[in-house]
N, C-alpha and C positions, 0 to 999 in steps of 0.2 A: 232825045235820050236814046243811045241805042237797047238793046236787047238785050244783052247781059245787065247794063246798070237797071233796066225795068226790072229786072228777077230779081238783082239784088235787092229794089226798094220793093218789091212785092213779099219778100222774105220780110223787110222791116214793117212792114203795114202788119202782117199776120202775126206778129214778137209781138208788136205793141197794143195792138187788138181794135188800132183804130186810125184813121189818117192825120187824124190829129197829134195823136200820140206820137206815130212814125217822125210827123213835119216836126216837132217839138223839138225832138230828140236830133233831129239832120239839121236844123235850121232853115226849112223852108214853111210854104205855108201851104195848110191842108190843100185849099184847092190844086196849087201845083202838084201834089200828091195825089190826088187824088184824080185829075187831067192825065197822071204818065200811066198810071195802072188803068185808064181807060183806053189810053194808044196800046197796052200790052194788052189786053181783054179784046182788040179789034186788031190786032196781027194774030193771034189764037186762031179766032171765030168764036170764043165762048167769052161767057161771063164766067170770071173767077173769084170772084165776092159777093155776097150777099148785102149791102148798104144797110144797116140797122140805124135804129136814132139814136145810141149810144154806141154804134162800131160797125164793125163789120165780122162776119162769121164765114168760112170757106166754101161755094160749093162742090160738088164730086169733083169738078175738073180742079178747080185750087187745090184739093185736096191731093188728087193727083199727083201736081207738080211741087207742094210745100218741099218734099224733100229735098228735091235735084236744090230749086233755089235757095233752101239754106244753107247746103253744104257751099254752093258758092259764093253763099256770102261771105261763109267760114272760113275759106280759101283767101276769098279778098282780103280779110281782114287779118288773117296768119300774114300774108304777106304784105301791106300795109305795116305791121310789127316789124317783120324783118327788115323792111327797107329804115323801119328809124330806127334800128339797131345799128345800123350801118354808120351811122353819124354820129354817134356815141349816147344816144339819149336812151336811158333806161325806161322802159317801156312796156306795156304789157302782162300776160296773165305770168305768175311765177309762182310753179309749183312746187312745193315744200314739204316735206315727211320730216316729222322729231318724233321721238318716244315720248308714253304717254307722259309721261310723268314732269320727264324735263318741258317737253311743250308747254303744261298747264304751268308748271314753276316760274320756268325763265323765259321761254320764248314770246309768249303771247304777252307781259308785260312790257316790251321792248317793239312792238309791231308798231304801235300807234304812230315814233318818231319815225318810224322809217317811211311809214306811207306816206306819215308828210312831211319828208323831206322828199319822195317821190312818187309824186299825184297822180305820173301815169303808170304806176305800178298798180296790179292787182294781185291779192295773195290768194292761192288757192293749198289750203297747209289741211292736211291729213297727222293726223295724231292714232301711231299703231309702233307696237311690238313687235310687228312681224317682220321677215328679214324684206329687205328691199337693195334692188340694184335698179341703180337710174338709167344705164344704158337699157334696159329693160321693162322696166316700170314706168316710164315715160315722166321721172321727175328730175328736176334742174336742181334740187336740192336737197341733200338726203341727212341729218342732224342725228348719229348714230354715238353708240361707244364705239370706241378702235376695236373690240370685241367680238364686235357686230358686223364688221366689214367680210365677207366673206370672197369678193369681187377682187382679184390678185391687180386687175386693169384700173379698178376705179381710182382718182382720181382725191388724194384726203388732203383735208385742210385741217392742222389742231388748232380748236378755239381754248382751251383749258383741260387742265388733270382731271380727275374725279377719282377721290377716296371714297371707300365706301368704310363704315364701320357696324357694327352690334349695335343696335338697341332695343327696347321692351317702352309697352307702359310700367307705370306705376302697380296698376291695376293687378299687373300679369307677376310681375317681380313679389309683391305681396304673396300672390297665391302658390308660387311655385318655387321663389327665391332665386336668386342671382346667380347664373355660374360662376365658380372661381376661378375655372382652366376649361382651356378648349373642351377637354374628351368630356365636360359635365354635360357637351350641347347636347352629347345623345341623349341623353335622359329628358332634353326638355324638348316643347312644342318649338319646331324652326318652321318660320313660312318659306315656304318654296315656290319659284318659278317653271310654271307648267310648257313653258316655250322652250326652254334652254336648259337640258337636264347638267349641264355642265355649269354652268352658274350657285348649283346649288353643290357644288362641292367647293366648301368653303378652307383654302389653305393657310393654316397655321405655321408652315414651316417645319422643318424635319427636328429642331427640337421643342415643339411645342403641340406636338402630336402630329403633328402632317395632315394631309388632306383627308377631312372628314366631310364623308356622305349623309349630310344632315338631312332629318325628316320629321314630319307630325303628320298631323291633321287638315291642312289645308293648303290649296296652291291657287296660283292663280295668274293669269299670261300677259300680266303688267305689272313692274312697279308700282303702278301709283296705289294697284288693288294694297298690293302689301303692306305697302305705307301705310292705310287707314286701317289694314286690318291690324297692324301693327299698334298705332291707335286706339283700336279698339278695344286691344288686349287679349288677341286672338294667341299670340305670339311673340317667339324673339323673331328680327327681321335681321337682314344687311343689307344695309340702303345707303346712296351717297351723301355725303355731308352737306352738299347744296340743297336737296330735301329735306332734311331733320335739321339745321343748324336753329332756327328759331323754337323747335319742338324741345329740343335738347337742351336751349337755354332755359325755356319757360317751364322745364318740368313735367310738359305733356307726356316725355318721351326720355330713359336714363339711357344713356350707356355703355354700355355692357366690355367685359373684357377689355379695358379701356387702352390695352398695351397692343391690342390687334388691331391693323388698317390694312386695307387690301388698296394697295396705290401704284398696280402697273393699269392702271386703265388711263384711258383718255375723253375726251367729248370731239368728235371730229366732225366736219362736213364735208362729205361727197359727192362728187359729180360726174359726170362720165368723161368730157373732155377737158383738154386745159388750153390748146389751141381755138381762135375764134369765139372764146367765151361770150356769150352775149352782155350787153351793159347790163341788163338790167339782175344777172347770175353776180357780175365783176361786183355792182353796186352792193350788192347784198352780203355776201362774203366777206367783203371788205369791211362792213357795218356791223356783221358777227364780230370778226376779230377786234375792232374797235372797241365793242362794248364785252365782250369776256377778257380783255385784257386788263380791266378793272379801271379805263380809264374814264370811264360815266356811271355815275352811280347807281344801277338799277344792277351791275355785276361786278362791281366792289363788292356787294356782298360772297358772290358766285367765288369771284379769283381770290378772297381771303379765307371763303373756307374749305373749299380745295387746297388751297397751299400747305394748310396746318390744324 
């Protein structure tokens, strides 16, 4: 074995914490493991592991060298990725940003079919409010409102509308009463979004009051905060119908103003390029759009109550 594959399987001995482990995992057997890190320990002139009866532990010189040899294992195995990219097999770590809210709703219940229908996928999925751009952010897939896209270059895919409407609990409508027209919002508790001062100015349309700069007591830099404080009875919110539709059926959740829907928005995914897209971006994309087109039923519910 020459020298660079030593560092690489010296990097795998020190991951796995043991040559067993390593051989396990590579499909070899400890001893041949265990034989190559001693040809690498004798082109050195040191020993670079410690032999314990359940592993091995680094010494100062291992420790030394851990880093150089993991990045080149990271290296190997980036390109390893790329080259079965090249063949069209999707493959590899696929990094993923949605909002909080939609992630927990729709996204995460729809992962399970995709992993296994692509085994050498791994998801690496971030769930945040914050703004993101992929050419910069270093992700392959970014599950935004068309709102949110600030990036004039990137790169949008629409998977579904999203309306947003009024609602309260029970709870809250009791204690404070139902508005009958827009301008009654100022009087009451509105949860606001503390990321996006511009989200909370909620437009009624030029004869129905126009755009009112709604406020109370509470904000907070996710949806999904608002939802539940909405829930809670902290508030009136405006959230999208793919969130509330089962709340609003069951009662949890009335409402409000029922002749108002805010439906210039969208659910889109971005990415930075659209040439050379790798398989495993194409696979995945393609798998959004399939399932928010309403034609599997985990977003049948999604595409019917965004439509109406």
């Amino acid at each position: 074995m020459d020298l660079p594959s030593q560092m690489i399987l010296f990097a795998q001995v020190v991951e796995a914490g043991s040559f067993s482990g390593a051989a396990k995992a590579l499909g070899l057997s400890p001893s041949s493991v265990s034989r190559q890190i001693s040809h690498l320990e004798d082109r050195v002139g040191v020993r670079l592991l410690n032999r314990l009866q359940f592993g091995v532990s680094l010494t100062a010189e291992g420790l030394a060298i851990q880093e150089t040899c993991q990045a080149m294992a990271a290296k190997v195995a980036e390109a390893e990725e790329l080259l079965a990219g090249m063949n069209g097999l999707p493959r590899g770590t696929l990094r993923v940003v949605a909002t909080v809210a939609f992630g927990k709703a729709q996204l995460l219940p729809i992962l399970p079919r995709f992993l296994e229908d692509h085994p050498e996928v791994r998801i690496s999925l971030e769930l945040t409010d914050r703004p993101v751009n992929p050419a910069l952010d270093d992700v392959d897939v970014a599950i935004r409102f068309s709102e949110q896209v600030e990036d004039a270059n990137a790169i949008q895919r629409k998977l579904a509308p999203n309306r947003r409407v009024l609602c309260a609990a029970p709870n809250y409508v009791a204690r404070r009463g139902a508005p009958k027209r827009p301008k009654d919002l100022l009087g009451h508790n509105c949860l606001r979004l503390s990321t996006n001062a511009q989200w909370n100015d909620w437009d009624f349309g030029a004869d129905a009051g126009g755009v009112l700069p709604v406020g109370g007591n509470f904000e907070a830099n996710s949806a999904d905060a608002i939802y539940h404080a909405a829930l809670a009875g902290v508030g009136i919110a405006r959230l999208s119908t793919y969130l509330i539709e089962d709340d609003l059926v069951s009662g949890r959740l009335l409402r409000l103003l029922p002749g108002y829907v805010q439906d210039d928005s969208a659910i889109v995914a971005i990415y930075a390029e659209r040439r050379n897209l790798a398989p495993k971006i194409r696979a995945f994309l393609d798998y959004l759009v399939l399932q928010f087109s309403g034609q599997t039923k985990p977003e049948k519910k999604l595409s019917r109550s965004m439509a109406g």
